[in-house]
PDB file of N, CA, C and O in Angstrom:
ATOM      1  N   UNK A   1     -37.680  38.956-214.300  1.00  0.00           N
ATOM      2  CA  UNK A   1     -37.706  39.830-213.154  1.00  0.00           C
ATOM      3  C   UNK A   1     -36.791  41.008-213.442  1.00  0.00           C
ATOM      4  O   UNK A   1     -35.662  40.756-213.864  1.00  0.00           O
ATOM      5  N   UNK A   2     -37.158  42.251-213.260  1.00  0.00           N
ATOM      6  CA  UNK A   2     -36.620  43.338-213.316  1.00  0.00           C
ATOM      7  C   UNK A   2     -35.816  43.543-212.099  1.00  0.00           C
ATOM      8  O   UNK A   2     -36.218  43.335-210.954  1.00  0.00           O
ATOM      9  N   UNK A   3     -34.429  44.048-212.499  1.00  0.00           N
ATOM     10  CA  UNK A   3     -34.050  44.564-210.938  1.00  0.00           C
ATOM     11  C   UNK A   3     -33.270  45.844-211.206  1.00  0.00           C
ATOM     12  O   UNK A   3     -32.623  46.030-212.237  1.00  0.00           O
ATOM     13  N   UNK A   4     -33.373  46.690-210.233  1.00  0.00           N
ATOM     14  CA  UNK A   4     -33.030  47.838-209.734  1.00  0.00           C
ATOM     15  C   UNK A   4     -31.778  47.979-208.571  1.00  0.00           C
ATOM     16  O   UNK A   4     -31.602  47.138-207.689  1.00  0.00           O
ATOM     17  N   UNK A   5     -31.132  48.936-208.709  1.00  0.00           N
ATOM     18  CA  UNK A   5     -29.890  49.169-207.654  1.00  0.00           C
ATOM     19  C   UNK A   5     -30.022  50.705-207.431  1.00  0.00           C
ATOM     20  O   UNK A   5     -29.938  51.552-208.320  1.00  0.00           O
ATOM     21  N   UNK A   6     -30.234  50.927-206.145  1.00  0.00           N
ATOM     22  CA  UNK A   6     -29.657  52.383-205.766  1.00  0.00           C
ATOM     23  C   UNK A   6     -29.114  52.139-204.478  1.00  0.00           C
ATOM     24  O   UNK A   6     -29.264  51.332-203.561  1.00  0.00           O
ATOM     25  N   UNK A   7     -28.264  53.374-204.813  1.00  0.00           N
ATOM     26  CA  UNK A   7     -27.275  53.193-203.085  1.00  0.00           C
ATOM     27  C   UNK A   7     -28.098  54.643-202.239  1.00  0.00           C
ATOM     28  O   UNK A   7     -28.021  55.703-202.859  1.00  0.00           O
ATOM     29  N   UNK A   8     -28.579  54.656-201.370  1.00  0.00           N
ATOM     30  CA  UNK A   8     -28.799  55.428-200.668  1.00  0.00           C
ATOM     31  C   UNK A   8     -28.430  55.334-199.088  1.00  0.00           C
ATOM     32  O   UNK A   8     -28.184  54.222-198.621  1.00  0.00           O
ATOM     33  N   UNK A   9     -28.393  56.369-198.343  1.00  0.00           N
ATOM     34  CA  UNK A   9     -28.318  56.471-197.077  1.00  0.00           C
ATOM     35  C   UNK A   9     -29.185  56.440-195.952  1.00  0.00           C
ATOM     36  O   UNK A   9     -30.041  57.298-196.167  1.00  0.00           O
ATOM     37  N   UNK A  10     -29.409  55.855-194.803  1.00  0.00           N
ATOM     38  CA  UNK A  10     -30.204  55.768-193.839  1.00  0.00           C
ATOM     39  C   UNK A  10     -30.354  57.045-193.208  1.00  0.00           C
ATOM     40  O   UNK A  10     -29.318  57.597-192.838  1.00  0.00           O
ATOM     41  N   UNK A  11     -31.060  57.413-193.084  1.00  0.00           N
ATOM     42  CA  UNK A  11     -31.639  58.794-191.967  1.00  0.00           C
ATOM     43  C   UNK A  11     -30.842  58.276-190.642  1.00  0.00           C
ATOM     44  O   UNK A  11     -30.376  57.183-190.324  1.00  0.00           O
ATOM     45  N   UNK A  12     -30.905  59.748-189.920  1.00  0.00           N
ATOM     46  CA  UNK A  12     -30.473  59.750-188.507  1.00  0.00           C
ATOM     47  C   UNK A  12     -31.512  58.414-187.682  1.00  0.00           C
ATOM     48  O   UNK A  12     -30.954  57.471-187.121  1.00  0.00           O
ATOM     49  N   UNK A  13     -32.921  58.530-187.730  1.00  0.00           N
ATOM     50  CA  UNK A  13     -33.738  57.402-187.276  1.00  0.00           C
ATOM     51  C   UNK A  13     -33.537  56.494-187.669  1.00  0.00           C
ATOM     52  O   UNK A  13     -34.087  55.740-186.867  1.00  0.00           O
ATOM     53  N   UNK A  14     -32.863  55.584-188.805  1.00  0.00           N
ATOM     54  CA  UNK A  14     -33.070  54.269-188.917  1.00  0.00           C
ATOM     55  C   UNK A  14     -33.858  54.547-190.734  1.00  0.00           C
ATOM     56  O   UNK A  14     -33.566  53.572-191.426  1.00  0.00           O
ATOM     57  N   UNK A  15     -34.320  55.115-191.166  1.00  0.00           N
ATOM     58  CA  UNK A  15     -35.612  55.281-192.065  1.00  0.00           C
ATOM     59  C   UNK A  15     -35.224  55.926-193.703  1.00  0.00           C
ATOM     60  O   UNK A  15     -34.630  56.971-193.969  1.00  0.00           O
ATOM     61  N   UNK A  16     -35.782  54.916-194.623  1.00  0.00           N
ATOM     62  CA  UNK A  16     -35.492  55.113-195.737  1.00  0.00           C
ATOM     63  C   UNK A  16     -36.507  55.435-196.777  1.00  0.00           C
ATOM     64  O   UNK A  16     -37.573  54.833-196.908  1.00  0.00           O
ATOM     65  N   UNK A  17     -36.054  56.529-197.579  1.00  0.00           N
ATOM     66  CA  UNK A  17     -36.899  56.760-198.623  1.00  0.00           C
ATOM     67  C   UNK A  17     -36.622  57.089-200.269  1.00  0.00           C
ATOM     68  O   UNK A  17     -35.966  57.856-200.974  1.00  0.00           O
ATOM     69  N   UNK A  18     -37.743  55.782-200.398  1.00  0.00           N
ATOM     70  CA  UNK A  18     -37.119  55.745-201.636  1.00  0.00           C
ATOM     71  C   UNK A  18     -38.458  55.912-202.929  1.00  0.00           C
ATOM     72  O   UNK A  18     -39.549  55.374-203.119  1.00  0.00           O
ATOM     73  N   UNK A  19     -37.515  57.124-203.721  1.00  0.00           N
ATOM     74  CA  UNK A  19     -38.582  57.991-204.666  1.00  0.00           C
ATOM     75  C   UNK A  19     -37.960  57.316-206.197  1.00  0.00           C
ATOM     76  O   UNK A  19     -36.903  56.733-206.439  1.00  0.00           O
ATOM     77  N   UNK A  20     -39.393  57.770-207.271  1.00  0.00           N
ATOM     78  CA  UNK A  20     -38.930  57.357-208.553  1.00  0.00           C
ATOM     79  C   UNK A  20     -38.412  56.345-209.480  1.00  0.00           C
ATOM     80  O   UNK A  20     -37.974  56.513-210.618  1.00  0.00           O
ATOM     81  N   UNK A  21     -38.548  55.162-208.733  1.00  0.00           N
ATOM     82  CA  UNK A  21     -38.749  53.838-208.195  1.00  0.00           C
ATOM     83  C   UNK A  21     -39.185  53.608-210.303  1.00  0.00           C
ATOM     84  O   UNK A  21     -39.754  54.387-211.069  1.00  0.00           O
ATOM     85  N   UNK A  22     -38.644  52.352-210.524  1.00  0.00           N
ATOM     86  CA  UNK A  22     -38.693  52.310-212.249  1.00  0.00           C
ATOM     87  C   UNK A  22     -40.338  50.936-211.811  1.00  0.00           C
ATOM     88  O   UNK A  22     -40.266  49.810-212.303  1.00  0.00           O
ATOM     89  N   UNK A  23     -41.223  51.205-211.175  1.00  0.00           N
ATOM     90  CA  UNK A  23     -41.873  50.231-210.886  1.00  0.00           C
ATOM     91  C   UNK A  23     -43.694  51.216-211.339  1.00  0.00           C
ATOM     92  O   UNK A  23     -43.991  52.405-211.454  1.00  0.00           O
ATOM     93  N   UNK A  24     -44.312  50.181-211.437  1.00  0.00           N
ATOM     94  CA  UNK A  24     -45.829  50.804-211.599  1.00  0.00           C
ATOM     95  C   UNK A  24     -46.312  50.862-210.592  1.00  0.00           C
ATOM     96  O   UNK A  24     -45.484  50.448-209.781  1.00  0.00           O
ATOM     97  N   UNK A  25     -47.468  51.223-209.966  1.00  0.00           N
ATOM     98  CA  UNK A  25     -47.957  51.123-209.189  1.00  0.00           C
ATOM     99  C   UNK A  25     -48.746  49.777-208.651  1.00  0.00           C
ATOM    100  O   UNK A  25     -48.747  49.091-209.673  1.00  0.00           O
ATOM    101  N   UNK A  26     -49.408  49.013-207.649  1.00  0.00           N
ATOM    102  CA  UNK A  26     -49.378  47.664-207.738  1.00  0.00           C
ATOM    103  C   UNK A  26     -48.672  46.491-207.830  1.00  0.00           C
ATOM    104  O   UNK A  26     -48.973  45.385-207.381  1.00  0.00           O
ATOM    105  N   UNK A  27     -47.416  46.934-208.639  1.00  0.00           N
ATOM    106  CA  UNK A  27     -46.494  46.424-208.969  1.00  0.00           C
ATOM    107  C   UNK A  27     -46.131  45.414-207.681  1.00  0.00           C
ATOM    108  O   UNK A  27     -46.325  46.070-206.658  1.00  0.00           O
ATOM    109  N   UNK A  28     -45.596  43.827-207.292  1.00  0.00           N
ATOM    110  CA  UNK A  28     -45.415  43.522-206.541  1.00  0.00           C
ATOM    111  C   UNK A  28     -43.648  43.248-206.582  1.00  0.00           C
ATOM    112  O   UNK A  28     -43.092  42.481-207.368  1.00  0.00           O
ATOM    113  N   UNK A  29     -43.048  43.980-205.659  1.00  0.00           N
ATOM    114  CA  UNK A  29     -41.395  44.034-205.188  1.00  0.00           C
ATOM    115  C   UNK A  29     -41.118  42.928-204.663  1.00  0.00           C
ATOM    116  O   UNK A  29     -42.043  42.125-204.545  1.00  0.00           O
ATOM    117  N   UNK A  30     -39.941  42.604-204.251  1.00  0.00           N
ATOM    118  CA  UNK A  30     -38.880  42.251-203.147  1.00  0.00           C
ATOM    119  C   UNK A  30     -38.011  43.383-202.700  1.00  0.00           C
ATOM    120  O   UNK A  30     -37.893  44.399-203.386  1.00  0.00           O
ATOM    121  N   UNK A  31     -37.499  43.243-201.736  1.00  0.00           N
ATOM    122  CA  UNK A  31     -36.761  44.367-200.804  1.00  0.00           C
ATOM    123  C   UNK A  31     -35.749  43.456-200.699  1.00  0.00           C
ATOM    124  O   UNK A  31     -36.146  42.339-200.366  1.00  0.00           O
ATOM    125  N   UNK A  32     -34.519  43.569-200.881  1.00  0.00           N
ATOM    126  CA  UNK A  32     -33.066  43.221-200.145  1.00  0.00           C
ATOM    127  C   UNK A  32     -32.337  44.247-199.618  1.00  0.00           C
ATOM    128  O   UNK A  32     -31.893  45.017-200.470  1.00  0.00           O
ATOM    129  N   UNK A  33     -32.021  44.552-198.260  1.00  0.00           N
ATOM    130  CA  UNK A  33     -30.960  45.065-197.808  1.00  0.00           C
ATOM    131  C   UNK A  33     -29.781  44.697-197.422  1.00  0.00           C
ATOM    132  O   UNK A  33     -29.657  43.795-196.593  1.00  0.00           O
ATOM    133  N   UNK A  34     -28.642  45.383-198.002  1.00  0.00           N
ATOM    134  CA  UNK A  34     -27.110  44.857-198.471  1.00  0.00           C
ATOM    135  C   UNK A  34     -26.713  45.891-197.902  1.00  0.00           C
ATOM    136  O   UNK A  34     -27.380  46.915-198.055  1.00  0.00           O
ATOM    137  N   UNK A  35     -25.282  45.924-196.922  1.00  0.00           N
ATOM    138  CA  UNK A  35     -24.116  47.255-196.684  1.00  0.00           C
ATOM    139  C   UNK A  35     -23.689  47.164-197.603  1.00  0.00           C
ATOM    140  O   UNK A  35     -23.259  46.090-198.024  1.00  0.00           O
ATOM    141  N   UNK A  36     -23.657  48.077-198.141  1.00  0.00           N
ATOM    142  CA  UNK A  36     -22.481  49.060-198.912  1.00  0.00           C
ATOM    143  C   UNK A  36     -21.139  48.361-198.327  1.00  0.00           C
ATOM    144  O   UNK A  36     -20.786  48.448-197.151  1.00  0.00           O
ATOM    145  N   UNK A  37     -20.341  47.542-199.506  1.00  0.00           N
ATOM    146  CA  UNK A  37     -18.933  47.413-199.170  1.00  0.00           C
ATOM    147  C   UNK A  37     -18.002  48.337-198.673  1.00  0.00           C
ATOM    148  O   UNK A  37     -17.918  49.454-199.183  1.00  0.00           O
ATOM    149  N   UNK A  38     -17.156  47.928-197.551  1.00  0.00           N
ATOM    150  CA  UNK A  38     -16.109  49.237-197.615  1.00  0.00           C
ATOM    151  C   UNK A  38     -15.251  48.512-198.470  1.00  0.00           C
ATOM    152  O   UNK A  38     -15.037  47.308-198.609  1.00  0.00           O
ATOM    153  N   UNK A  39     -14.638  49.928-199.219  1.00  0.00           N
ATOM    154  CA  UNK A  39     -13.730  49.960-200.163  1.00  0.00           C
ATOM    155  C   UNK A  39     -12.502  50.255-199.570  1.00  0.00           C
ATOM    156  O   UNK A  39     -12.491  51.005-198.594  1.00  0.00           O
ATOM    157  N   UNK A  40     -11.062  49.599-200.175  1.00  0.00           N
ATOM    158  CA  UNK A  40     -10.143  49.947-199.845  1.00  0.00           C
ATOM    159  C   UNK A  40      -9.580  51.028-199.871  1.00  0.00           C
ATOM    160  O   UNK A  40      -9.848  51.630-200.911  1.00  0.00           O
ATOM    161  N   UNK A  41      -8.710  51.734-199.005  1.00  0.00           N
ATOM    162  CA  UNK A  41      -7.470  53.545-199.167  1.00  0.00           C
ATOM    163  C   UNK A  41      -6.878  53.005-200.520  1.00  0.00           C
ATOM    164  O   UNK A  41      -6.477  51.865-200.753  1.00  0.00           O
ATOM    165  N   UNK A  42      -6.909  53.868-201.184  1.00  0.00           N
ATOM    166  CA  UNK A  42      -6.004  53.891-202.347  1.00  0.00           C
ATOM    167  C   UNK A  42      -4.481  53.428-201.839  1.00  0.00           C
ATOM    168  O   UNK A  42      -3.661  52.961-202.630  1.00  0.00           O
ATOM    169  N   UNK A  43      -4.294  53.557-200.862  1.00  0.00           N
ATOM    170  CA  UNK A  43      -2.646  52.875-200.583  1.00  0.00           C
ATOM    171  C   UNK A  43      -3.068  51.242-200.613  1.00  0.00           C
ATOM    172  O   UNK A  43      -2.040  50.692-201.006  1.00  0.00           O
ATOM    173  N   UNK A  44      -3.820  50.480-200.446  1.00  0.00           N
ATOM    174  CA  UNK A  44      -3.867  49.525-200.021  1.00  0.00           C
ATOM    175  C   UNK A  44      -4.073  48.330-201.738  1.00  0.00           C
ATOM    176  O   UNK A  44      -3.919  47.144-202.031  1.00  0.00           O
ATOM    177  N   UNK A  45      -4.436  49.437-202.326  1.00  0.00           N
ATOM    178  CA  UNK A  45      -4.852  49.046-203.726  1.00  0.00           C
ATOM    179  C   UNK A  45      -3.680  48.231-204.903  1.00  0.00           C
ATOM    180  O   UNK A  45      -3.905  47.593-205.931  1.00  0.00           O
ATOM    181  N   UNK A  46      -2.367  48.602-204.194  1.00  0.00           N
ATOM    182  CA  UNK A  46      -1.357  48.345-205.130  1.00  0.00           C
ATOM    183  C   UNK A  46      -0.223  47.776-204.100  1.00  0.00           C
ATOM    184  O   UNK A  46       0.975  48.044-204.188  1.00  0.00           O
ATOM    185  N   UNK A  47      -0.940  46.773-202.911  1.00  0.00           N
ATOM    186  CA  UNK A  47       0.316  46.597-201.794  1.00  0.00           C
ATOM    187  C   UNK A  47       2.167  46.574-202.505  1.00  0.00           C
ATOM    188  O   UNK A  47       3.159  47.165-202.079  1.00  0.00           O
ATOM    189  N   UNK A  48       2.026  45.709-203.607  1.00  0.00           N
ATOM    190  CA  UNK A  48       3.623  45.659-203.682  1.00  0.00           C
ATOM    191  C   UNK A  48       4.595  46.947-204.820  1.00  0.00           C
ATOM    192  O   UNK A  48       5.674  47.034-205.405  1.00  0.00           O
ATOM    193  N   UNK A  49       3.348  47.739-204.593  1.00  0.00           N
ATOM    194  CA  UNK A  49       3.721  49.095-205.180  1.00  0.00           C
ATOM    195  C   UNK A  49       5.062  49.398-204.755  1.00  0.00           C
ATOM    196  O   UNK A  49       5.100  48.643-203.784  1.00  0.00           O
ATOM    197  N   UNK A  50       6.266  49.991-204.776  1.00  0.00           N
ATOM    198  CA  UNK A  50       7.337  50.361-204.564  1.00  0.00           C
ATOM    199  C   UNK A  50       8.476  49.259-203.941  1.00  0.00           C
ATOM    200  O   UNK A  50       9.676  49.433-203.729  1.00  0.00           O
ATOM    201  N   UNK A  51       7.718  48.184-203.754  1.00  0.00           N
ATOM    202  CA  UNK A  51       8.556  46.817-202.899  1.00  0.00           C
ATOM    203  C   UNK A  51      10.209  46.427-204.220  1.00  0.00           C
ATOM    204  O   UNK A  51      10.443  46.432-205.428  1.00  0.00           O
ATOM    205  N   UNK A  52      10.785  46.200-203.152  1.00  0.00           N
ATOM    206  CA  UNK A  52      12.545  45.691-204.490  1.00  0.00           C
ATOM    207  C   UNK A  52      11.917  43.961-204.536  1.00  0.00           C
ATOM    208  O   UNK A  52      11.418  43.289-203.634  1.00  0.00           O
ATOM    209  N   UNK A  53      12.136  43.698-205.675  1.00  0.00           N
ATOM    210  CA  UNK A  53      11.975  42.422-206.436  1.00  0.00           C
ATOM    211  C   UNK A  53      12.969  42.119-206.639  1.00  0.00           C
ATOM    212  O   UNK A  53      13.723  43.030-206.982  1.00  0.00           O
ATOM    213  N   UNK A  54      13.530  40.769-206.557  1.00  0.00           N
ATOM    214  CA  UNK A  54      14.487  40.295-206.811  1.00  0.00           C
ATOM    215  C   UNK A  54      14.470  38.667-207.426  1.00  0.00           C
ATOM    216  O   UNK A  54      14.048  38.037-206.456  1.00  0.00           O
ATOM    217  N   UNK A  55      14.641  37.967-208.209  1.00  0.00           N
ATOM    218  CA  UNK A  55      15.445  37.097-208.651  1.00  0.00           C
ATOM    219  C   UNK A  55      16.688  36.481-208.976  1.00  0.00           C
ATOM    220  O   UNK A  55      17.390  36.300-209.971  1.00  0.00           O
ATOM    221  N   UNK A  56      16.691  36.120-207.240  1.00  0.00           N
ATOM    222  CA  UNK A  56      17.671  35.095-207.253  1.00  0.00           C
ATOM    223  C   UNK A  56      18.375  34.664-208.685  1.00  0.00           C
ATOM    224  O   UNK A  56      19.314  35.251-209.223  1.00  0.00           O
ATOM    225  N   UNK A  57      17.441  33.079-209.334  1.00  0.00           N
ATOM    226  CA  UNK A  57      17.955  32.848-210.789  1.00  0.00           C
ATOM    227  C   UNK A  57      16.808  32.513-211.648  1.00  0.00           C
ATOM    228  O   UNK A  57      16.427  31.353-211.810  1.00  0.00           O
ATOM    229  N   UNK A  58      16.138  33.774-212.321  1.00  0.00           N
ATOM    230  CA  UNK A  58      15.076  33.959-213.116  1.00  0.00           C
ATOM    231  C   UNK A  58      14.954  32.429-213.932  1.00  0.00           C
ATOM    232  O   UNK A  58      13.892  31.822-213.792  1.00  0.00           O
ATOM    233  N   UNK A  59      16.031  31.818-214.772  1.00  0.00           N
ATOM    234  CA  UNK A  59      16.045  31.030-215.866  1.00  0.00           C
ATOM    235  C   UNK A  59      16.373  29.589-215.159  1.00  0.00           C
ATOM    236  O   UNK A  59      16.966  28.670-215.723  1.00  0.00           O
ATOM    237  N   UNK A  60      15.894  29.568-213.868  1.00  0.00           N
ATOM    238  CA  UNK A  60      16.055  28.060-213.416  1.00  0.00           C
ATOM    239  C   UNK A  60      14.562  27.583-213.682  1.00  0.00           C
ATOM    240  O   UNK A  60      13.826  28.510-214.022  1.00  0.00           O
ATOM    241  N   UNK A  61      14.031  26.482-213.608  1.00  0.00           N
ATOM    242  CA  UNK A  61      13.429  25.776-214.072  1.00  0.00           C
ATOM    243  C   UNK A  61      12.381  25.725-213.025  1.00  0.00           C
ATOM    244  O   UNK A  61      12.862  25.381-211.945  1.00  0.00           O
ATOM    245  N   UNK A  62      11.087  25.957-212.989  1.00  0.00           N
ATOM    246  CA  UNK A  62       9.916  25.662-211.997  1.00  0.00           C
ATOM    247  C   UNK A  62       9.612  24.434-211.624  1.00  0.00           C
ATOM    248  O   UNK A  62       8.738  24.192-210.791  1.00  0.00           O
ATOM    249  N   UNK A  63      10.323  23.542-212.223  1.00  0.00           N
ATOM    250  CA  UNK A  63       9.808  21.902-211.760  1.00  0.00           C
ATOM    251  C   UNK A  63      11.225  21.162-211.580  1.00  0.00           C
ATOM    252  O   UNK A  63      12.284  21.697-211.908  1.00  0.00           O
ATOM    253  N   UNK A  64      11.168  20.386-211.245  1.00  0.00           N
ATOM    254  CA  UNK A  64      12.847  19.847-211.133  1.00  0.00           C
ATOM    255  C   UNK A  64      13.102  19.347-212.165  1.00  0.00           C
ATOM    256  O   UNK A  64      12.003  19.302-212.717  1.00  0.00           O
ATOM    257  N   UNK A  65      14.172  18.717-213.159  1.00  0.00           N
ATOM    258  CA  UNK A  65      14.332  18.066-214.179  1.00  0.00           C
ATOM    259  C   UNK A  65      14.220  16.799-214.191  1.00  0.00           C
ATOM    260  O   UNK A  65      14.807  16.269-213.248  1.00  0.00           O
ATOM    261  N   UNK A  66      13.674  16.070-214.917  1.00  0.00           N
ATOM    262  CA  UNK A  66      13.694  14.616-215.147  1.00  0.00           C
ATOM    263  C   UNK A  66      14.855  14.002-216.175  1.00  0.00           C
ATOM    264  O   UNK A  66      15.336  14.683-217.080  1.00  0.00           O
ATOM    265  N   UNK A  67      15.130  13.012-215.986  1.00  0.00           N
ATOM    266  CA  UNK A  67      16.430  12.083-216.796  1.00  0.00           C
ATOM    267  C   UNK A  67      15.583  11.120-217.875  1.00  0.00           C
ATOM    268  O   UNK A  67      15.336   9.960-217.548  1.00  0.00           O
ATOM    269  N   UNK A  68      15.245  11.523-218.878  1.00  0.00           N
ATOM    270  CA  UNK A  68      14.902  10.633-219.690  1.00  0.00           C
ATOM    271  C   UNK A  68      15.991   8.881-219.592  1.00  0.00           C
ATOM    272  O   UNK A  68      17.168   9.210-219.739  1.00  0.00           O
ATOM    273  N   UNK A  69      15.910   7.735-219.454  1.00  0.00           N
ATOM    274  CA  UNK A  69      17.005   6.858-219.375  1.00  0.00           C
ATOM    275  C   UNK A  69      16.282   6.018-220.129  1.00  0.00           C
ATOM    276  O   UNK A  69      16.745   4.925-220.453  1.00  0.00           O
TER     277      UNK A  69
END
């Protein structure tokens, strides 16, 4: 199955047209209609952009230690 993507826009009515189509004539389609994701503001893209980081104590250990005995 061949598939195709174009993003186009809806007319003021509701109504879409779509030209130049990579299809033959006869050709039998499917139609899916998908919104267009909104995309995030570029501010939102890098939230901890300018935030102070801190470590407490970088070289402590992520798991607790065990006692070999």
């Amino acid at each position: 199955m061949k598939a195709h993507r174009i993003e186009i826009t809806l007319t003021e009515n509701g109504t879409l047209n779509l030209k130049d189509l990579p299809f033959q004539a006869g050709d039998a389609v499917e139609i899916i209609i998908l919104e267009s994701p909104k995309y995030p503001s570029e501010s939102n893209l890098y939230p901890l952009r300018g935030k102070v980081i801190r470590y407490d104590d970088p070289f402590e250990p992520a798991t607790p230690e065990t006692k070999n005995i």
